[in-house]
C-alpha positions in Angstrom: 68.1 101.6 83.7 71.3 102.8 85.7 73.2 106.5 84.9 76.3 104.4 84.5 74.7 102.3 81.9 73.6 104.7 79.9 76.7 106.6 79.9 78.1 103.3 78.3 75.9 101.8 76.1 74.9 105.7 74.3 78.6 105.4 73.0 79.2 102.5 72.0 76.0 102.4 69.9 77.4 105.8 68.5 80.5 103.4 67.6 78.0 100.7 65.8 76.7 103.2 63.8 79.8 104.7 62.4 80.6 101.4 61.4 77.7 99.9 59.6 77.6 103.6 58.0 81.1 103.1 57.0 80.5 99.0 56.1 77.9 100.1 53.8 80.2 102.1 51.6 82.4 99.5 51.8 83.3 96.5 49.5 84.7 92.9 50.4 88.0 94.1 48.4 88.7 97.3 51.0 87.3 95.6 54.2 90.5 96.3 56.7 91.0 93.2 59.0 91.8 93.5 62.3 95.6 92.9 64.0 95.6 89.6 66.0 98.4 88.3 64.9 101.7 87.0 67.6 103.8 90.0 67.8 101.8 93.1 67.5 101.9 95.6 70.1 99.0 98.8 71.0 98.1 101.7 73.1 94.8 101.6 74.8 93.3 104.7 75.3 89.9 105.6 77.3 87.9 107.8 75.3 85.6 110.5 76.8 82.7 112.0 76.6 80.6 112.5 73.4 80.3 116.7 74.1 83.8 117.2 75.9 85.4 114.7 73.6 89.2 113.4 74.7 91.2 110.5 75.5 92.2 109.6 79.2 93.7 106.4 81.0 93.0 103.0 81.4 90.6 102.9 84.8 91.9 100.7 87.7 89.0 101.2 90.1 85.6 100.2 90.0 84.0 101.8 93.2 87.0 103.8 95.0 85.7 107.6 95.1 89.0 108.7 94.6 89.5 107.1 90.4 93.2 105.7 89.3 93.7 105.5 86.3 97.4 104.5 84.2 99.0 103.9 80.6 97.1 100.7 79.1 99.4 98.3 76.5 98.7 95.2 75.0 101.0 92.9 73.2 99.8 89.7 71.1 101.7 86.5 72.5 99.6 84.6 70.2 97.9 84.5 67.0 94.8 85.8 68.9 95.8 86.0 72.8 96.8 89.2 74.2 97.9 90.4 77.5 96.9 94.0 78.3 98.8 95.6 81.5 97.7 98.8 83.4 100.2 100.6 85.1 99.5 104.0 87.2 101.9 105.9 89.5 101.0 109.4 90.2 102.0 112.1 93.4 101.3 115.6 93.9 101.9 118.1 96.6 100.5 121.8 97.4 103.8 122.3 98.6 103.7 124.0 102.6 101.3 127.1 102.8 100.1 128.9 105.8 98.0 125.6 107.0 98.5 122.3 105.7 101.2 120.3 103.3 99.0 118.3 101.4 100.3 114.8 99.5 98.3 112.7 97.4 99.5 109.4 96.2 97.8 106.8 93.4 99.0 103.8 92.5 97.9 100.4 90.0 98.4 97.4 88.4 96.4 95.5 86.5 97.0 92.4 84.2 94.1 91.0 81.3 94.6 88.0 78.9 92.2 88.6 76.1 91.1 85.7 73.5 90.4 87.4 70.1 87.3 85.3 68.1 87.3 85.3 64.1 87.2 88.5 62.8 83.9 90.2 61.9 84.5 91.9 58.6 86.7 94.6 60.1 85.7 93.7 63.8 87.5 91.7 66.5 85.1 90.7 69.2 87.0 89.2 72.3 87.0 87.6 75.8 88.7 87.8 78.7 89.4 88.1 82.3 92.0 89.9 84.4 92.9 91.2 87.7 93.7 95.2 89.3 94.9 96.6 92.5 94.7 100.3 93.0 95.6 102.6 96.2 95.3 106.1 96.7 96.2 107.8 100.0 96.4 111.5 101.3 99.2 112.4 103.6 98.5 116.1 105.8 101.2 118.3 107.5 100.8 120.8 109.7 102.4 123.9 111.1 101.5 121.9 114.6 103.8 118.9 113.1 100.6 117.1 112.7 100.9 114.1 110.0 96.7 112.5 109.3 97.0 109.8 106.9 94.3 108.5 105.1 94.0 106.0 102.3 92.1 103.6 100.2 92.8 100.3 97.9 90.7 98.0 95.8 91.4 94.9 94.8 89.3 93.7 91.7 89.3 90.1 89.5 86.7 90.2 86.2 85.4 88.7 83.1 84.7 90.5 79.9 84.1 91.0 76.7 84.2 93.7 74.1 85.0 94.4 70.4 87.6 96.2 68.4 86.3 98.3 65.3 89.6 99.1 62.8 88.0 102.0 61.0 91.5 102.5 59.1 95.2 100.3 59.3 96.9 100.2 63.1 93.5 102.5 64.7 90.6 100.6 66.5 88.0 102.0 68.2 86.0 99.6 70.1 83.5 99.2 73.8 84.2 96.5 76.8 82.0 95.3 79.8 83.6 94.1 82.8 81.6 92.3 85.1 83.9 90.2 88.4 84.1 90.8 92.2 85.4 94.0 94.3 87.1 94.8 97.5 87.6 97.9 98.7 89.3 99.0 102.4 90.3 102.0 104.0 92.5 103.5 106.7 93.6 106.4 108.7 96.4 107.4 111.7 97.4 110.8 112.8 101.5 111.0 113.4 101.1 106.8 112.8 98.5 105.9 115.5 95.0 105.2 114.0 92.9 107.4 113.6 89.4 107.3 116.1 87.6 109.5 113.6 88.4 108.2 110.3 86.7 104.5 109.1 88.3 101.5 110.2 90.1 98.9 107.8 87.7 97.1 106.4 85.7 95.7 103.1 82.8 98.2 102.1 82.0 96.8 98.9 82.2 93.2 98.0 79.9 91.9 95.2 79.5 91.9 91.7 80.6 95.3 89.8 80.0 95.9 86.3 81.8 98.6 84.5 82.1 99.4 80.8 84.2 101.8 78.4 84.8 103.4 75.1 88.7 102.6 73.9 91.0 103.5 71.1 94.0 101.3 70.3 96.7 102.4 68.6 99.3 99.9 66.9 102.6 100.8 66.7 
């Protein structure tokens, strides 16, 4: 059995068990239902680790080493059908020290239609499929007027499914497995040429990925 696995199958059977726990002290007359209905609107939030617990950004990559993640939203166009959009835009700099002006760049989009099945009790199991693109890219400086690019992007389509566990009114926590095809690339120039040293364009992974998470939604 895989790390990765493991990693997202011990949460999300930490998630079951809150809820039968919860269901078990609960009647038919208190059971909250889950929002599917045309018109609502959520947060999605990655949550982290069971021992350094917090809340992080929708993941865009699958394989890159370099991870992008963004804000994660979903809005109900349907009684039942949601579209959930990623969006990440991020750029720092060291600013110019005694060697090097380093600039790293991430970008992402991604787009998911989910179809929501007949609520169970207080959990919304679901379908779906999607797409993502992701880049990231490093840009160098030096005193020498020097300029090494190098960059990565990955290109991913899916299916999946998950569930979404309202433990109180507009708050879901839930799991999803994404299982679909990956493309990944990279590149490399120094002052626009390419780069001899660094790997040539081209696909390094292509195949089936799988990749699952812990969420929170938020309704607002």
């Amino acid at each position: 059995m895989s790390r990765s696995f493991l990693k997202f199958i011990v949460p999300v059977l930490v998630v079951l068990g809150i809820a039968t726990a919860t269901y078990a002290q609960e009647t038919e007359a208190n059971i909250i239902r889950p929002i599917t209905k045309s018109g609502s609107a959520a947060f999605v939030f990655n949550l982290g680790g069971l021992g350094t617990f917090a809340l992080a950004g929708q993941p865009l990559t699958t394989v890159l080493p370099s991870p992008v993640v963004g804000a994660g939203a979903k809005w109900f166009f349907a009684d039942d059908l949601a579209l959930k959009i990623l969006l990440a835009f991020a750029t720092t700099s060291n600013g110019m020290d005694t060697t090097a002006k380093v600039t790293t760049t991430a970008l992402g989009i991604g787009a998911i239609i989910e179809y929501h099945f007949k609520p169970l009790y207080s959990t919304s199991p679901y379908v779906g499929g999607g797409i993502k693109y992701a880049s990231a890219s490093t840009t160098t400086g030096t005193n020498s007027n020097a300029q090494i690019k190098s960059g990565a992007s990955e290109f991913n389509i899916s299916v999946l499914a998950g569930f979404d566990w309202f433990f109180t009114r507009a708050l879901a926590i839930g799991a999803e497995y994404a299982l679909g095809f990956t493309s990944n690339s990279t590149s490399g120039s120094i002052n626009g040429k390419d780069n001899p040293d660094a790997p040539s364009p081209s696909v390094i992974a292509l195949g089936l990925v799988g990749s699952g998470a812990v969420h929170l939604v938020v309704y607002f």
